[in-house]
One Martini backbone bead per residue (centre of mass of N, CA, C, O) as a GRO file, in nm:
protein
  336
    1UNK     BB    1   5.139  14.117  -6.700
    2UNK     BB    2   5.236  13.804  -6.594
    3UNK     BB    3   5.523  13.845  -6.358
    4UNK     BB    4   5.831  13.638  -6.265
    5UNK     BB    5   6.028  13.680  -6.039
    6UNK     BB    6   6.377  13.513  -5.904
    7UNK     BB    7   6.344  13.699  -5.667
    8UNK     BB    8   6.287  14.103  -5.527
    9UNK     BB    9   6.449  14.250  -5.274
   10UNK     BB   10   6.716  14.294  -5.441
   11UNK     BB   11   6.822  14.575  -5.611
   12UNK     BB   12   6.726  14.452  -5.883
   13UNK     BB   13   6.487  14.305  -5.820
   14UNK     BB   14   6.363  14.561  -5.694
   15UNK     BB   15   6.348  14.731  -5.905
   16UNK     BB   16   6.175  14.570  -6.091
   17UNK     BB   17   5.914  14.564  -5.931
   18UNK     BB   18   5.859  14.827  -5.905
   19UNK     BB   19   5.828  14.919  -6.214
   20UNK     BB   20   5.607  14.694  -6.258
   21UNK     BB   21   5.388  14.804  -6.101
   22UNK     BB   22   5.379  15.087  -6.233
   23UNK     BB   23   5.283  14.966  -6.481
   24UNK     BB   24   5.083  14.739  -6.398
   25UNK     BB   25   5.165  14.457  -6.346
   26UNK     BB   26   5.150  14.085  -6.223
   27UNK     BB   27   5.342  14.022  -5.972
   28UNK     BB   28   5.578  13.772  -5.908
   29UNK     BB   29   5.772  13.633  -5.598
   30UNK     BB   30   6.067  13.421  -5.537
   31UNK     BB   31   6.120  13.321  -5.231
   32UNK     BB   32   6.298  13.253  -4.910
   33UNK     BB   33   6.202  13.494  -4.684
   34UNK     BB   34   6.544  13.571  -4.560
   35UNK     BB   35   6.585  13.838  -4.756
   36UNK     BB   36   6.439  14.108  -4.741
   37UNK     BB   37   6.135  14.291  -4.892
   38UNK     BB   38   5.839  14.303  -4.974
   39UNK     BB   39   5.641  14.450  -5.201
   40UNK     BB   40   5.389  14.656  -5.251
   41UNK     BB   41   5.132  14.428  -5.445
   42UNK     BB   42   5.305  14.165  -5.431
   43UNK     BB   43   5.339  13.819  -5.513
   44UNK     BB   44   5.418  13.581  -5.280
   45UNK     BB   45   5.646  13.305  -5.326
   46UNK     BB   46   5.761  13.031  -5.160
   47UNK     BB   47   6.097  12.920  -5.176
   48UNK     BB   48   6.334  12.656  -5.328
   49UNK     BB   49   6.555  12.606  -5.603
   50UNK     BB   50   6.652  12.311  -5.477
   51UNK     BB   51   6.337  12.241  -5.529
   52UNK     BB   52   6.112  12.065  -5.691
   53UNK     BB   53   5.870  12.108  -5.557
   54UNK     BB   54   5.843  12.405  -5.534
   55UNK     BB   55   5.904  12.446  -5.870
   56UNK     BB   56   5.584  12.312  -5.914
   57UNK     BB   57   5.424  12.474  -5.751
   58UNK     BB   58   5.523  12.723  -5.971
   59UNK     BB   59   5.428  12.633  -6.189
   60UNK     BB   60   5.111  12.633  -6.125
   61UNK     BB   61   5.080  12.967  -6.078
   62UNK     BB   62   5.022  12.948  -6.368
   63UNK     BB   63   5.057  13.167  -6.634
   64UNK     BB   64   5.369  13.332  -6.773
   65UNK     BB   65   5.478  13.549  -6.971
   66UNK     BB   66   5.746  13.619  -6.799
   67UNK     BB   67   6.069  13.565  -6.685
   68UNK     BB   68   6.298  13.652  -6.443
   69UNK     BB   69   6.620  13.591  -6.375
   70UNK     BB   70   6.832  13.707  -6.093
   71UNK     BB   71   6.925  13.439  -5.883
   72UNK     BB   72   7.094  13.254  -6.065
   73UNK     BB   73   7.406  13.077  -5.998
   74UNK     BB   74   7.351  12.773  -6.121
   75UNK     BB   75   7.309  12.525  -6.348
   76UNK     BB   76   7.118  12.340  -6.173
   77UNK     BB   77   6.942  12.557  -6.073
   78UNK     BB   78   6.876  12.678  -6.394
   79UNK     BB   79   6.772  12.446  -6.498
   80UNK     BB   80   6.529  12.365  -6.227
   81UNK     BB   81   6.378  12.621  -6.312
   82UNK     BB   82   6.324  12.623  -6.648
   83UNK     BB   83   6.177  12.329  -6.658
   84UNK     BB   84   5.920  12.412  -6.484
   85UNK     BB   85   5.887  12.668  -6.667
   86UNK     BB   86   5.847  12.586  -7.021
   87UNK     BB   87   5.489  12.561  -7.010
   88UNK     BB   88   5.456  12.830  -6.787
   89UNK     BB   89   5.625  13.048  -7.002
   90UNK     BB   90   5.695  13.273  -7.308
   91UNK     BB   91   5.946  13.377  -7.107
   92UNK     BB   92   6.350  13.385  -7.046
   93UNK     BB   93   6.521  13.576  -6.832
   94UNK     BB   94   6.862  13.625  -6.775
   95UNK     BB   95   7.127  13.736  -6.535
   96UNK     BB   96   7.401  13.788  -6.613
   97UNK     BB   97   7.767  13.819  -6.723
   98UNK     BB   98   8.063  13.953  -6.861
   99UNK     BB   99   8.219  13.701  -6.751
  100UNK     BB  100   8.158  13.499  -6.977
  101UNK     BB  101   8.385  13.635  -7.084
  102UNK     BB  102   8.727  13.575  -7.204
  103UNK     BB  103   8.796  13.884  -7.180
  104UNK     BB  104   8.773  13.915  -6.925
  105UNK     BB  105   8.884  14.239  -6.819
  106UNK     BB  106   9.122  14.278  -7.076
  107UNK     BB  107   8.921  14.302  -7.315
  108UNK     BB  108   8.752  14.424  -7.522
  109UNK     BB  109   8.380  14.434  -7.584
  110UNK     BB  110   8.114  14.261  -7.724
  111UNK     BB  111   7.851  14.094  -7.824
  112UNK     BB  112   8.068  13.919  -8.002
  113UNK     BB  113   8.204  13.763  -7.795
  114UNK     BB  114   8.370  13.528  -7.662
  115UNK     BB  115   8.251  13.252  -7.491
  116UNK     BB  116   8.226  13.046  -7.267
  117UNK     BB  117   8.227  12.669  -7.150
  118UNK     BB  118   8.083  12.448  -6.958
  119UNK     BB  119   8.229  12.291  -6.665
  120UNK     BB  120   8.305  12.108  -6.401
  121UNK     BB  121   8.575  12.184  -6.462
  122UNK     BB  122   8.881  12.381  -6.457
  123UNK     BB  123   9.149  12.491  -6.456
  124UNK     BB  124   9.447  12.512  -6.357
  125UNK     BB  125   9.438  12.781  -6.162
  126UNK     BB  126   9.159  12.898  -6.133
  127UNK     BB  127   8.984  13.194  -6.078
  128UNK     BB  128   8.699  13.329  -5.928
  129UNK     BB  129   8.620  13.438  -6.155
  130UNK     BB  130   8.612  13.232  -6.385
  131UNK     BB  131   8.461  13.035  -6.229
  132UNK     BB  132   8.193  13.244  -6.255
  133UNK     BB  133   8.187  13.258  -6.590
  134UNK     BB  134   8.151  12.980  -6.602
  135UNK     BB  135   7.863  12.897  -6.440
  136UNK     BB  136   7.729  13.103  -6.622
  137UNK     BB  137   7.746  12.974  -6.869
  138UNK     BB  138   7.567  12.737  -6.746
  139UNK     BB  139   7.299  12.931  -6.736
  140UNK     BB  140   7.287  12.982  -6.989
  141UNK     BB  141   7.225  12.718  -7.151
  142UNK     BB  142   7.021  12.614  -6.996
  143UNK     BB  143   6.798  12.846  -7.056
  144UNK     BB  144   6.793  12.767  -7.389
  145UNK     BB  145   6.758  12.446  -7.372
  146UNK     BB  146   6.431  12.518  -7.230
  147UNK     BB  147   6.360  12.768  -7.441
  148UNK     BB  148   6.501  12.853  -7.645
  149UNK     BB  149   6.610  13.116  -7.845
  150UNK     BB  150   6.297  13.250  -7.915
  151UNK     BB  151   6.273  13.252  -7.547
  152UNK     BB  152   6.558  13.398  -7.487
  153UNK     BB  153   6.734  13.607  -7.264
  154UNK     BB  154   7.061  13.751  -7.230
  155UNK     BB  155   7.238  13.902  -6.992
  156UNK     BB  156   7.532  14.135  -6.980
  157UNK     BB  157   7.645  14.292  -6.685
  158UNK     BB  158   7.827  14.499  -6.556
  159UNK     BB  159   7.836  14.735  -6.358
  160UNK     BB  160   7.608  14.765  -6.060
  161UNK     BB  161   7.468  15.095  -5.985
  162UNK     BB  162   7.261  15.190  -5.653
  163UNK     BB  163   7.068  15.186  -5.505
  164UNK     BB  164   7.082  14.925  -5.315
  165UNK     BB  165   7.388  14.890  -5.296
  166UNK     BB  166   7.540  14.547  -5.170
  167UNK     BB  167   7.851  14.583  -5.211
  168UNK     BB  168   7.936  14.906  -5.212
  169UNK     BB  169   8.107  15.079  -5.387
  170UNK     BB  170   8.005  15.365  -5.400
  171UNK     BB  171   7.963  15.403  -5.115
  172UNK     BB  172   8.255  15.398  -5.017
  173UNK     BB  173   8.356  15.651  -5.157
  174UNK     BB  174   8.116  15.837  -5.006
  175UNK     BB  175   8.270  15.804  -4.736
  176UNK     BB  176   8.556  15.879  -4.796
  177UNK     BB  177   8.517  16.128  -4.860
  178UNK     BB  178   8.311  16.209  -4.582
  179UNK     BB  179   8.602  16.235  -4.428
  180UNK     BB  180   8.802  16.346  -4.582
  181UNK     BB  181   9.100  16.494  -4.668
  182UNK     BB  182   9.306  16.259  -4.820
  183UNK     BB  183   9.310  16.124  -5.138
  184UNK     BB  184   9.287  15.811  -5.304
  185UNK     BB  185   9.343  15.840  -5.648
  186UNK     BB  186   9.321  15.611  -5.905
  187UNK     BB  187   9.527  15.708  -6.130
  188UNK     BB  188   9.341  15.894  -6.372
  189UNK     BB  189   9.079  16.126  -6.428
  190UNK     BB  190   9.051  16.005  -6.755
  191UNK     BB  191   8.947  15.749  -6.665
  192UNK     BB  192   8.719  15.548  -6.757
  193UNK     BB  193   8.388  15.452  -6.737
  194UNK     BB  194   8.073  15.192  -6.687
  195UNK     BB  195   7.871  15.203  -6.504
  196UNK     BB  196   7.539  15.092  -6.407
  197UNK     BB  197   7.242  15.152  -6.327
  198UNK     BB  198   6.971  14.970  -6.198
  199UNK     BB  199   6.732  15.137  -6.343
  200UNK     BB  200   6.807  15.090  -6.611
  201UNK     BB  201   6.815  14.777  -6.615
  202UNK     BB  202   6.514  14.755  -6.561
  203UNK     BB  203   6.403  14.906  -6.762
  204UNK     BB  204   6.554  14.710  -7.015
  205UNK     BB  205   6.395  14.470  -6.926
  206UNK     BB  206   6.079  14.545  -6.925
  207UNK     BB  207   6.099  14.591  -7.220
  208UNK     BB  208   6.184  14.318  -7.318
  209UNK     BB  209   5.991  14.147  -7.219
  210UNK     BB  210   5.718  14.327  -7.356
  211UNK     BB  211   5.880  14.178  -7.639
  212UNK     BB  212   6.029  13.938  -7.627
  213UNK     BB  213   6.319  13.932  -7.656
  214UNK     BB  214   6.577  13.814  -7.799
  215UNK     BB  215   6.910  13.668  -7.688
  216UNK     BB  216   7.197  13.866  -7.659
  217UNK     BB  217   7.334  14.140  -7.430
  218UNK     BB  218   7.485  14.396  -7.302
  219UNK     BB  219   7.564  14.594  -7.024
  220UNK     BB  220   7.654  14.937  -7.040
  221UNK     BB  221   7.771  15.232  -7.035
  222UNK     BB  222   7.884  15.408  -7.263
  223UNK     BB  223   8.166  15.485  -7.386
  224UNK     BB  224   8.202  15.798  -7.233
  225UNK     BB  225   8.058  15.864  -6.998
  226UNK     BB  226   8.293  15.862  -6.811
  227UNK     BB  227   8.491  15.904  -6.496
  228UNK     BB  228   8.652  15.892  -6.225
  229UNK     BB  229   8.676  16.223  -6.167
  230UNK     BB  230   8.334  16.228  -6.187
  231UNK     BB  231   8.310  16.041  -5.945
  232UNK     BB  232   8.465  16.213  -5.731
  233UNK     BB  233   8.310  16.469  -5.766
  234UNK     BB  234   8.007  16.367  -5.708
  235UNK     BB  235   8.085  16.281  -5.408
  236UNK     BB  236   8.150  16.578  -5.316
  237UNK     BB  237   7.883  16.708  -5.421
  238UNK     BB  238   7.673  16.506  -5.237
  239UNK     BB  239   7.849  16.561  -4.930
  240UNK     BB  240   8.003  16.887  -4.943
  241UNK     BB  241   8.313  16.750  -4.959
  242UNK     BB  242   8.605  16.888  -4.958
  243UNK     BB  243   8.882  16.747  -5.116
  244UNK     BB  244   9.196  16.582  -5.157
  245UNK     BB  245   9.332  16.478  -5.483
  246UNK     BB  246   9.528  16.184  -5.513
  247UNK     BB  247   9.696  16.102  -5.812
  248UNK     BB  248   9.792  15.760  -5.867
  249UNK     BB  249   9.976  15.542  -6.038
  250UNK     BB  250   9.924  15.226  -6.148
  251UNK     BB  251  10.232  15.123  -6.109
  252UNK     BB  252  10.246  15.249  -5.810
  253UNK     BB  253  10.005  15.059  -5.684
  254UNK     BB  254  10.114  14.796  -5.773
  255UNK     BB  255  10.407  14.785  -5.661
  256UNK     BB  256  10.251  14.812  -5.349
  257UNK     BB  257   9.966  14.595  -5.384
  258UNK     BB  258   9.741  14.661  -5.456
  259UNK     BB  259   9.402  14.613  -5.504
  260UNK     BB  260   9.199  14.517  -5.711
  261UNK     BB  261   8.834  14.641  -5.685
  262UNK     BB  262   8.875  14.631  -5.357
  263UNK     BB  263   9.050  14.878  -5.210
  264UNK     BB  264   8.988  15.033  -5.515
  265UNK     BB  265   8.712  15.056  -5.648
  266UNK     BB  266   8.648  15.016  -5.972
  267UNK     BB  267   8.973  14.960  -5.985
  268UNK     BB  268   9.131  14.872  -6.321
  269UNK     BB  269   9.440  14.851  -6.503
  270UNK     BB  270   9.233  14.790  -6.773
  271UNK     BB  271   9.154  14.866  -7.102
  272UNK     BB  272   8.894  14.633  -7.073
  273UNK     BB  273   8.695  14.713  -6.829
  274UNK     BB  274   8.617  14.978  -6.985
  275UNK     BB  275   8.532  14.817  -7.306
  276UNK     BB  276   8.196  14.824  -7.344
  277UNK     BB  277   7.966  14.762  -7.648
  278UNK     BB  278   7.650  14.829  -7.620
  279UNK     BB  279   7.508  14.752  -7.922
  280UNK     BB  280   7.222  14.634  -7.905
  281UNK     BB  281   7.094  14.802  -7.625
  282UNK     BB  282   7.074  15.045  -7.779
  283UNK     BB  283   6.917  14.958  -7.993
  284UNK     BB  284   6.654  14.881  -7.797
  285UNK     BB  285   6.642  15.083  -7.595
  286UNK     BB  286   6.912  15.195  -7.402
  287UNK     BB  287   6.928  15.436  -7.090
  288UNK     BB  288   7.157  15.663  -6.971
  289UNK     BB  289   7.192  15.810  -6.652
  290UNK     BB  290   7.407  15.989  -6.522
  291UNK     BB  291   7.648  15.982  -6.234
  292UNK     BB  292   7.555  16.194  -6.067
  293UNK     BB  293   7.288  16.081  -5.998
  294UNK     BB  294   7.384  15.804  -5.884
  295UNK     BB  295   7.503  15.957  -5.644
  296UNK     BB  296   7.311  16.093  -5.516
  297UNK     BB  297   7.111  15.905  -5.439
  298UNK     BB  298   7.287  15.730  -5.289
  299UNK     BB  299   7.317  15.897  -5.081
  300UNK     BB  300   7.042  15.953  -4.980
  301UNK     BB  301   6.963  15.669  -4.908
  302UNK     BB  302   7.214  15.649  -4.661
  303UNK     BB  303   7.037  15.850  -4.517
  304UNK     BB  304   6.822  15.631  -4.405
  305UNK     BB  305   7.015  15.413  -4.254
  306UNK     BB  306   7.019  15.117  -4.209
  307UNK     BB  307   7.172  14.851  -4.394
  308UNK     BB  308   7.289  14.590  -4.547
  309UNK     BB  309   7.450  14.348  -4.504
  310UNK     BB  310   7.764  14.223  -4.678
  311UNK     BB  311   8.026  14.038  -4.792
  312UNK     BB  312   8.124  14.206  -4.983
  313UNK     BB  313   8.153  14.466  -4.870
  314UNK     BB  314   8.387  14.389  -4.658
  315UNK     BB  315   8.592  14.363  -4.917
  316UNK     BB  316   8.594  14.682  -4.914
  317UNK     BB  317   8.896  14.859  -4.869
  318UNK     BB  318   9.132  15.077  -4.746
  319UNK     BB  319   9.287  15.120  -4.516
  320UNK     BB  320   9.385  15.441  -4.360
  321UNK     BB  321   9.697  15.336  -4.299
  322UNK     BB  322   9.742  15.270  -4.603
  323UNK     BB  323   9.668  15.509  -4.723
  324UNK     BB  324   9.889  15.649  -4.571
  325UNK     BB  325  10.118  15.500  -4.692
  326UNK     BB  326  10.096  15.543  -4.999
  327UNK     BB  327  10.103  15.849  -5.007
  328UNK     BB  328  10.332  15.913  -4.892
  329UNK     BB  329  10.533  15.726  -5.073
  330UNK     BB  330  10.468  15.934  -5.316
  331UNK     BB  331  10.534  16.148  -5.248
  332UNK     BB  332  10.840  16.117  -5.167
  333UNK     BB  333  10.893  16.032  -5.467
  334UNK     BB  334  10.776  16.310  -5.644
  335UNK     BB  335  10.999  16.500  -5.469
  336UNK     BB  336  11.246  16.343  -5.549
   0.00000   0.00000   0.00000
């Protein structure tokens, strides 16, 4: 396929550039040129999504079999993207967020769960996830509009880890993991969880792609796939440090202040949080592998050098002072 992926140095869009080379294909990326490197190979189209020259240039260069697009964030950029390569492309999948269903975090969902609306204002008191699951809604419909539902393929990924993760959430474990001591673990050992590798997505989309797949579907490793207490073994086994895990119940936890999601990555005391089925992505041939390879990869990648910063990794972790503030007051409390 002639592939253009619009993205392609960061975490996801790397991946897939990676593996759409070894397949064969012959990739084009849209990038402008100011954060990651280019894979060798790869055939470099520099622009801004919010030029429309730019976007018109880029639509010269085609015509493309079809268009991935990792990093549209607002309705307006992924209009101006999807409209300008309409008649340059013969499918356009879009890599949204589980955001968009209207119970996210907090309700189980399928792929059939209803789906926010896109509107120029959110309601009063609006949270930040909202309006990002609001915004991503208006990036799926941009993208339908211009590609129409048989041309368009609309991913709705939740929790994406593995190398090369820009966020930080596995990595942050396994760093705290390697400092030994006694550590904060979250809720209980067998606490569900549903992260997916980002090679496993990477997979899924360009088996899409070359199928030209329509429609909408979730994805996310199987339920029952992991536990937390898994995750923290994996990260054991992978640093070689064996730690004392003191598992903290999420009443005691909320109680306490502590943040979900972020003091605590991947903690979110929701029993929809981690409750999502990936029935459409399974039928179509999505395959998850186990969650100790996504934790062993991800450190030995950690040990290859200094990472990209990014300003999300650094909301995430509890302080040291913190976490030893908050396991006193559990001992204490479970000893009385």
């Amino acid at each position: 396929m002639r592939l253009l992926i619009l993205g392609g140095t960061w975490f996801l869009g790397r991946a897939m550039v990676e593996q759409a080379l070894q397949r064969g294909h012959e990739v084009f990326t849209f990038t402008r040129g100011k954060s990651g490197q280019d894979a060798a190979g790869v055939s470099a189209i520099r622009g801004d999504r919010t030029s429309r020259h730019d976007l018109a240039d880029l639509a010269t260069r085609g015509p493309y079999d079809a268009v991935i697009d990792t990093s549209g964030m607002t309705p307006d950029m992924v209009e101006a993207s999807a409209s300008a390569l309409r008649d340059q492309a013969g499918h356009y999948m879009y890599v949204s967020t589980v955001n968009v269903y209207t119970g996210w975090p907090t309700e189980p969902l399928t792929d059939d769960s209803p789906v926010r609306r896109w509107s120029w204002s959110g309601p009063p008191g609006e949270s930040g996830a909202d309006q990002y699951g609001r915004e991503k809604a208006g990036c799926e419909e941009a993208v339908t509009r211009a590609f129409g539902a048989g041309r368009s393929l609309l991913l709705r990924p939740g929790v994406i880890i593995g190398p090369h993760e820009y966020v930080g959430r596995i990595p942050w474990w396994l760093r705290r993991v390697a400092e030994g001591g006694r550590v904060l673990a979250p809720g209980i050992p067998d606490w569900p969880i549903q992260p997916i590798d980002v090679r496993d997505v990477a997979t899924f989309a360009l088996d899409a792609a070359e199928r030209h797949l329509a429609g909408a579907c979730t994805l996310a490793a199987p339920i029952g796939h992991a536990t937390f207490g898994d995750l923290l073994e994996a990260c054991q086994k992978a640093t070689g440090i064996p730690v004392v895990l003191e598992w903290v119940p999420h009443d005691f936890l909320i109680g306490k202040g502590v943040r979900e999601w972020t003091e605590l990555p991947l903690w979110r005391p929701y029993a929809g949080t981690w409750q999502i089925d990936a029935a459409r992505a399974r039928a179509a041939g999505l395959v998850c592998r186990p969650l100790a390879e996504t934790v062993a990869d991800t450190w030995a990648w950690l040990q290859t050098g200094p990472q990209l910063d990014h300003e999300r990794a650094a909301e995430l972790g509890i302080t040291p002072e913190r976490e030893a503030a908050v396991l006193a007051a559990w001992i204490n409390q479970r000893a009385g």
